[in-house]
DRENTIKE-353365 format. One record per atom (N, C-alpha, C): atom name; x, y, z; residue in three letters. Coordinates in nm, 4 decimals, padded with zeros to 6 digits. Example, Ala and Ser with C-alpha at 12.3 -4.5 7.8 and 13.67 -1.06 7.14 Angstrom:
REM residues 2
SEDO|atomo|xx|yy|zz|residuo
SEDO|N|01.3190|-00.5690|00.7800|ala
SEDO|CA|01.2300|-00.4500|00.7800|ala
SEDO|C|01.3200|-00.3300|00.7800|ala
SEDO|N|01.2850|-00.2250|00.7080|ser
SEDO|CA|01.3670|-00.1060|00.7140|ser
SEDO|C|01.2900|00.0030|00.7870|ser
//
This chain:
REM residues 69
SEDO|atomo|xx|yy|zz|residuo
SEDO|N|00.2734|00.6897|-00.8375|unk
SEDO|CA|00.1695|00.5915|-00.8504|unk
SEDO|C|00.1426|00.5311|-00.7127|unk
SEDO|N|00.0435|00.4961|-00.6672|unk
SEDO|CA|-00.0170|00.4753|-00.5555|unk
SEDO|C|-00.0751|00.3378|-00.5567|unk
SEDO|N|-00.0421|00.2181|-00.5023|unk
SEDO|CA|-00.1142|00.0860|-00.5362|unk
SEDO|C|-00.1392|00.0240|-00.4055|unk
SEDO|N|-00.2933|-00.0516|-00.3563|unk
SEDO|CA|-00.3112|-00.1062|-00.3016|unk
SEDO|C|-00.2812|-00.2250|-00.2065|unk
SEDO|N|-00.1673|-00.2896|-00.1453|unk
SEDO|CA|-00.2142|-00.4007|-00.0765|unk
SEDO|C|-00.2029|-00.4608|00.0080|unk
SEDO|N|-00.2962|-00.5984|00.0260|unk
SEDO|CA|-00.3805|-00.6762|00.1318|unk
SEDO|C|-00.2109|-00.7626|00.2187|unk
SEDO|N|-00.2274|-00.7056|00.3312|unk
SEDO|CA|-00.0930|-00.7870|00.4453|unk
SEDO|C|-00.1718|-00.8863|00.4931|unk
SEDO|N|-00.1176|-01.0172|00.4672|unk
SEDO|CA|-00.1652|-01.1666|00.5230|unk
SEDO|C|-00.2704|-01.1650|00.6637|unk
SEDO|N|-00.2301|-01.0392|00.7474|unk
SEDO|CA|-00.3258|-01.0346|00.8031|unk
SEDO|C|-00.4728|-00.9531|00.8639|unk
SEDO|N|-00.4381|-00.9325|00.7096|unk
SEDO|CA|-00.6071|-00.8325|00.6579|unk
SEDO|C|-00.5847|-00.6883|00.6756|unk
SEDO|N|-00.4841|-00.6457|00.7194|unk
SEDO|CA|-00.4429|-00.4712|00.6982|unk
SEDO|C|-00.3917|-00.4622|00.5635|unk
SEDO|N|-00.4593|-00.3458|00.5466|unk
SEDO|CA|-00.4795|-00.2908|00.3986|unk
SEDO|C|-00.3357|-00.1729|00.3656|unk
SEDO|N|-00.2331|-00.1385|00.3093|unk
SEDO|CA|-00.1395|-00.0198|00.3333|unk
SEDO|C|-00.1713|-00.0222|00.1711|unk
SEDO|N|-00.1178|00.1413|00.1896|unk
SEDO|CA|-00.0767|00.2119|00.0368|unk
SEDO|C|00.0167|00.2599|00.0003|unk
SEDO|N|00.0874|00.1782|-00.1380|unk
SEDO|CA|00.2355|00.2099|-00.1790|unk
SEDO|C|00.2590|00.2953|-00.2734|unk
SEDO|N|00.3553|00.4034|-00.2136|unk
SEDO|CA|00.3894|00.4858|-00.3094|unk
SEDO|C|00.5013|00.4902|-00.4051|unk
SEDO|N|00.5171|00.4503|-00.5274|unk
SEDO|CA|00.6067|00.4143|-00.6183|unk
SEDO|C|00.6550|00.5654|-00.7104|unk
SEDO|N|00.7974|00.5644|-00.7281|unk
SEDO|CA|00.8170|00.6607|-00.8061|unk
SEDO|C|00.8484|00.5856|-00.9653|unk
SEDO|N|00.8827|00.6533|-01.0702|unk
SEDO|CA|00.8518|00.6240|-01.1757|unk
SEDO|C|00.9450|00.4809|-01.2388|unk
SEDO|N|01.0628|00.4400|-01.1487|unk
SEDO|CA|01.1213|00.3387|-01.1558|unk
SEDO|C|01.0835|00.2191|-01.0842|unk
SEDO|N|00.9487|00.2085|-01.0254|unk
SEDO|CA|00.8814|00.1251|-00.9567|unk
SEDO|C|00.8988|00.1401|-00.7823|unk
SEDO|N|01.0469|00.1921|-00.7858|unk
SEDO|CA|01.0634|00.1836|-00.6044|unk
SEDO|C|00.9437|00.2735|-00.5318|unk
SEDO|N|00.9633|00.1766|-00.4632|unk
SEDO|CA|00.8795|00.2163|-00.3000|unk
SEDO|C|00.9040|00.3672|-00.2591|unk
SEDO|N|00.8762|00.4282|-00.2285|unk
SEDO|CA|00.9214|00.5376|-00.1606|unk
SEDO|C|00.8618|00.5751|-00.0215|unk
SEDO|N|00.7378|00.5381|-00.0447|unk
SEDO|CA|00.6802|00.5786|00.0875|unk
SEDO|C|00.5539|00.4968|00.1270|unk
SEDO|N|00.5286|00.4525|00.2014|unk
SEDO|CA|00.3943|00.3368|00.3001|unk
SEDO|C|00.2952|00.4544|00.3949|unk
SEDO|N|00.1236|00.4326|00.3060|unk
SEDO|CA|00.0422|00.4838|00.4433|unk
SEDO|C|-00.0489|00.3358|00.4756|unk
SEDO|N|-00.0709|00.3430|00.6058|unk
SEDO|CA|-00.0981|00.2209|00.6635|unk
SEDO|C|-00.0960|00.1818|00.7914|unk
SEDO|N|-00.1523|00.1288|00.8654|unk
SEDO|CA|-00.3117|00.0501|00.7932|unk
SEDO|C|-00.4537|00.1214|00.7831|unk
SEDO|N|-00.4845|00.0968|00.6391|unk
SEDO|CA|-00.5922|00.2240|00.5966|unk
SEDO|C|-00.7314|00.1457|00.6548|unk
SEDO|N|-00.8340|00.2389|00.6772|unk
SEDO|CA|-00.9573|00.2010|00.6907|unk
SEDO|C|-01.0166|00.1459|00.5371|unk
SEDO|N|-01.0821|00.0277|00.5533|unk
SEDO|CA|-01.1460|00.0050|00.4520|unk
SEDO|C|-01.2658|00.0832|00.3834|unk
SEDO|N|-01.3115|00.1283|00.4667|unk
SEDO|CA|-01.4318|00.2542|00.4160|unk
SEDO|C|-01.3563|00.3511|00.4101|unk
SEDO|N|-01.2614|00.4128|00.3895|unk
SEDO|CA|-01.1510|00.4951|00.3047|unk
SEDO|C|-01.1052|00.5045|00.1697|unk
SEDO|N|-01.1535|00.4553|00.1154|unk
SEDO|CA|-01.0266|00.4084|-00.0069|unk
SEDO|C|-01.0134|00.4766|-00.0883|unk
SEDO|N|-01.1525|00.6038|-00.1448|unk
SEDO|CA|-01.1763|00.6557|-00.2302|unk
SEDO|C|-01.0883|00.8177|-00.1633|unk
SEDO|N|-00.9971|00.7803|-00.0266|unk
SEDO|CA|-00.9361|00.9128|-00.0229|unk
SEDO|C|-00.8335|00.9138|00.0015|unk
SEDO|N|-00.7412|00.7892|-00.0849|unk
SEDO|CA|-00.6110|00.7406|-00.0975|unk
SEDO|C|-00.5065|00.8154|-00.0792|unk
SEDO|N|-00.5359|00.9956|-00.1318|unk
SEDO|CA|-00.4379|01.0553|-00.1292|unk
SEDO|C|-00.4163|01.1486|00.0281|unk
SEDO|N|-00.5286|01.0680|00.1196|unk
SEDO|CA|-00.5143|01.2270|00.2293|unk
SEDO|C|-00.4321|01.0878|00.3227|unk
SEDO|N|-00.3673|01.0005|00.3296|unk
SEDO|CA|-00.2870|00.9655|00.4077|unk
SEDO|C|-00.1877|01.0147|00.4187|unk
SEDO|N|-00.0760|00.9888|00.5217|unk
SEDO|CA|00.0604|01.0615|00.5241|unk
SEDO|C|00.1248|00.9068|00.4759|unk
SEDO|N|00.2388|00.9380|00.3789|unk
SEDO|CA|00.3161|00.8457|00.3390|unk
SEDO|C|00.4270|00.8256|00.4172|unk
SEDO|N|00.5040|00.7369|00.4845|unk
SEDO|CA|00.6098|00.7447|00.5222|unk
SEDO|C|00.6829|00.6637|00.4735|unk
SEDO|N|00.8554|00.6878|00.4629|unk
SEDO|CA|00.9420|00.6308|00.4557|unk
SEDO|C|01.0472|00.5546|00.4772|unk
SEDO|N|01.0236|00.5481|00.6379|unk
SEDO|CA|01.0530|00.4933|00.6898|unk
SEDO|C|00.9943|00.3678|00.7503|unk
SEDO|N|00.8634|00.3114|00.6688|unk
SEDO|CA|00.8033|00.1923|00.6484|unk
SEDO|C|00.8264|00.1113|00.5402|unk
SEDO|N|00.9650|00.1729|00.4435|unk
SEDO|CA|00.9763|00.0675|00.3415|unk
SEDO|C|01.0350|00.0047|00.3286|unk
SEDO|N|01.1447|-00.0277|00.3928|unk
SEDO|CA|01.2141|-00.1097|00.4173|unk
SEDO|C|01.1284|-00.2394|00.4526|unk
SEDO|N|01.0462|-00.2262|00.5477|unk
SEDO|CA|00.9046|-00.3044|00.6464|unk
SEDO|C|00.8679|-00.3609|00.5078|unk
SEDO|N|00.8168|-00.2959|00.4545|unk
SEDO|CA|00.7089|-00.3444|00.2960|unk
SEDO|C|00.7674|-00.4054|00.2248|unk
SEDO|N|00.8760|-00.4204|00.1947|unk
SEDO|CA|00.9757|-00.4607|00.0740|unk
SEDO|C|00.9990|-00.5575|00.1254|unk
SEDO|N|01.0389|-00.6372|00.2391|unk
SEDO|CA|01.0815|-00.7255|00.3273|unk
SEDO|C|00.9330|-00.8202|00.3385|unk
SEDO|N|00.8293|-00.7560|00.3407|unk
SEDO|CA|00.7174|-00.8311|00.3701|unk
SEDO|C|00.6889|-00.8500|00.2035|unk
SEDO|N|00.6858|-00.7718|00.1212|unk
SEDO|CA|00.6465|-00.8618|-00.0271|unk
SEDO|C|00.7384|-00.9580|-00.0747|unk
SEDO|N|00.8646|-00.9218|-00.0320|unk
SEDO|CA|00.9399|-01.0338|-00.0817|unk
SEDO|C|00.9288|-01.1631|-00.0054|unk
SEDO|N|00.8557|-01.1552|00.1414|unk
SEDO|CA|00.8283|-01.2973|00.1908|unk
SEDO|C|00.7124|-01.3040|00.1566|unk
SEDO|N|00.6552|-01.2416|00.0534|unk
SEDO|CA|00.5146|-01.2963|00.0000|unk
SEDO|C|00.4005|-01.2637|00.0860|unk
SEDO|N|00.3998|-01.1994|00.2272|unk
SEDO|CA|00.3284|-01.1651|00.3045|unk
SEDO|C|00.2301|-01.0700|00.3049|unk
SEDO|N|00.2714|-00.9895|00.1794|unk
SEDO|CA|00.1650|-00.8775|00.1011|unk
SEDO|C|00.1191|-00.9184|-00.0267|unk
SEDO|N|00.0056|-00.9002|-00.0957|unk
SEDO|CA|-00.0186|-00.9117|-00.1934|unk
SEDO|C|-00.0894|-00.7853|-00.2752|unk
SEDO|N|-00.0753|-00.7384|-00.3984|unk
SEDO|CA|-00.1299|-00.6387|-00.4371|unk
SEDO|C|-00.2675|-00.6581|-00.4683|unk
SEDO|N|-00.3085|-00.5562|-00.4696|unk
SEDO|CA|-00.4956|-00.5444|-00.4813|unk
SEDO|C|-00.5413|-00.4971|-00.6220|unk
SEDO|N|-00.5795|-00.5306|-00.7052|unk
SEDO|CA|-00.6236|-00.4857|-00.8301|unk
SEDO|C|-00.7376|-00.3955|-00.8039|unk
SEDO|N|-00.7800|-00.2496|-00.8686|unk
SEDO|CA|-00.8716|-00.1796|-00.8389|unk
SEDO|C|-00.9905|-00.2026|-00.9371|unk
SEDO|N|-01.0818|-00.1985|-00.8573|unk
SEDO|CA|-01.2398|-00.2363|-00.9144|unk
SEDO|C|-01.3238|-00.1121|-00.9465|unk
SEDO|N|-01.4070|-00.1119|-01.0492|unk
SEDO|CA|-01.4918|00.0200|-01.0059|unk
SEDO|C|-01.5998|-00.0282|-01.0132|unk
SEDO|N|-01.6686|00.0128|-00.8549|unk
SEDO|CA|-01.8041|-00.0582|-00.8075|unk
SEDO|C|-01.9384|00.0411|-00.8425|unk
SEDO|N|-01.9793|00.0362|-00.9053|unk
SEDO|CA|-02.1202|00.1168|-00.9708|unk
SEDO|C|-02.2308|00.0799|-00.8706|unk
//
């Protein structure tokens, strides 16, 4: 699963969760006129530690997805 979100200071990353919720892998910071090609980033793993540390200081927030017609 792949979820959106917004870092306090407006960079956008994408989290990759395996089926027990963990993190596994961070692409980031995405272009905002990107979004609809979520899957051609490279994920890494060695950014999650980074991510996990920043949601738990509240410094990320997740992005709910919209569908814009």
């Amino acid at each position: 699963m792949k979820i959106f979100w917004l870092h306090r200071n407006g960079n956008l990353y994408a989290l990759k969760h395996d089926t027990f919720g963990h993190i596994v892998g961070v692409a980031g910071p995405l272009d905002w006129d990107n979004l609809h090609d979520a899957d051609d980033p490279e994920y890494h793993s060695e950014l999650v530690l980074w991510a996990e540390g920043e949601i738990e200081r509240r410094a990320m927030q997740r992005m709910r997805a919209t569908l814009i017609c």
